[in-house]
N, C-alpha and C positions, 0 to 999 in steps of 0.2 A: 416375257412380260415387260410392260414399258414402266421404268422405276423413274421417269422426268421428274423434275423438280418441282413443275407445275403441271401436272395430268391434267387440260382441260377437257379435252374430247375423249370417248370411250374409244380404249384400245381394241386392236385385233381381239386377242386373246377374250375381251371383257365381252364382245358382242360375238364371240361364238361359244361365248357360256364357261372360259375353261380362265377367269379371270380369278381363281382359287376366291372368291366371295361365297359360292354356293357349293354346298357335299353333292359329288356325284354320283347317280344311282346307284354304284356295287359298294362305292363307300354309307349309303345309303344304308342299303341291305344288312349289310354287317353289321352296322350298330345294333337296327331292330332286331335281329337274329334272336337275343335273349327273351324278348320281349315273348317272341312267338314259343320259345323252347322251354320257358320257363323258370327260367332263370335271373329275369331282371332285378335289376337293386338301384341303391341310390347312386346317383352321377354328379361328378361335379365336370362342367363345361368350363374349360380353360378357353377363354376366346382373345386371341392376339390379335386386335386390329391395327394395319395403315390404313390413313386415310389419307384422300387425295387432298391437295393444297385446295384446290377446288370442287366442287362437286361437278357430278358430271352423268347425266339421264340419258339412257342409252337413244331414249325417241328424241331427243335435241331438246327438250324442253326445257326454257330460261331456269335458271337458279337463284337468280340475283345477285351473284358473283358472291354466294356463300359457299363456305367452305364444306369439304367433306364432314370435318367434326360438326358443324351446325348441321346439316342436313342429314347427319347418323340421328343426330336428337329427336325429328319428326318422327323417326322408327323405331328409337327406344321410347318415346312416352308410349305405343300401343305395344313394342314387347313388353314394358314393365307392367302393367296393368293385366296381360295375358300370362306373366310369370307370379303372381299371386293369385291367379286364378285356377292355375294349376299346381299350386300348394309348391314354386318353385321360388329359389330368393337368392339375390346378387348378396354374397359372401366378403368381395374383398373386388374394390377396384381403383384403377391407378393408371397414374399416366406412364408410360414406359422412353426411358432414354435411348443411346445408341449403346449395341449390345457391345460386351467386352470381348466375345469369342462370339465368332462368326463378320459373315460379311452384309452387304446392301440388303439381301433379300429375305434377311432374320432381323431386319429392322422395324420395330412396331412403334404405333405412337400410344396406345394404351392396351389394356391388361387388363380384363374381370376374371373371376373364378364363379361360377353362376352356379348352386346347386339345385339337384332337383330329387323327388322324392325316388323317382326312377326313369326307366327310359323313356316308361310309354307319356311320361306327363310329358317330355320334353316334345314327341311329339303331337300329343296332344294340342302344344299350343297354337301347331301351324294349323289347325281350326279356330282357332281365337278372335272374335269377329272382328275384322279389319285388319288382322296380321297380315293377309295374304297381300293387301294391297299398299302395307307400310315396307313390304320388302323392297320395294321398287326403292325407297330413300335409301335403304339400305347397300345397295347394289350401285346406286351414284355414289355415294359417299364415301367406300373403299376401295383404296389402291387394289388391297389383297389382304386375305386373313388367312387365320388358323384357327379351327377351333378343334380341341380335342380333348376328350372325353377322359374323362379320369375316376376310380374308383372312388365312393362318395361317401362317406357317414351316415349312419342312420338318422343322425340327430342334427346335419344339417350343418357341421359347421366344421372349419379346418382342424385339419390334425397333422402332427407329424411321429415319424417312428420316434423322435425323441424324447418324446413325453415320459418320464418317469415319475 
């Protein structure tokens, strides 16, 4: 994966789909699994984004010489709106520095913790009308992500074991 300092054009990786932006189908599967088995509960989505210096649209289309973070913003105004519609809500979010432990490729520039009531709402939202076509910002906008799924509270808000 290209870690340049200023990603202007979409990488190899980005245009054969394996630009760690999007879950892939058996990482896919997995998640839903509960969903179908009956098991599901509430999730909080850890989502560690890099973005690119610049944005960058896989079909070549102008950006304006806006940044990845400005043009993530196009895609979160229609997740945000699709995340209260699916009774889900950003918890805790922050911009993130250069990590202590680890190297270049555990480098993020911000940090949400997203919760949701369960798993099926989370996919629920990518019915959400206009998500499907806000991804596209999304997908210029990131170097590379991570999001991963973490067990959730019923009630929606951080916990930790140390709570006494």
């Amino acid at each position: 994966m290209s870690t340049d300092a200023d990603p202007v054009a979409p990488t190899a990786e980005f245009l054969e789909g394996k630009g760690h932006t999007m879950p892939e189908d058996g990482q896919l599967a997995a998640y839903v699994a509960p969903v179908g088995d009956g098991t599901d509960g509430p999730v909080v989505m850890l989502n560690l984004n890099k973005y690119r210096a610049r944005a960058a649209y896989a079909d070549g289309r102008d950006t304006g010489g806006r940044s990845g973070r400005e043009v993530y913003l196009d895609y979160g105004i229609v997740a945000q709106q699709g995340l209260t519609a699916v009774g889900a809500k950003i918890l805790w979010a922050t911009e993130a520095t250069a990590p202590l432990i680890g190297c270049e490729h555990d480098a993020y520039d911000e940090v949400l913790a997203i919760w949701y009531p369960n798993r099926a709402s989370f996919v629920e939202l990518t019915s959400f009308p206009g998500y499907q076509d806000a991804l596209v910002h999304r997908e210029a906008a990131l170097a590379w992500s991570s999001l991963i799924p973490c067990v959730g509270s019923a009630d929606g808000t951080l916990q930790t074991p140390f709570d006494v």
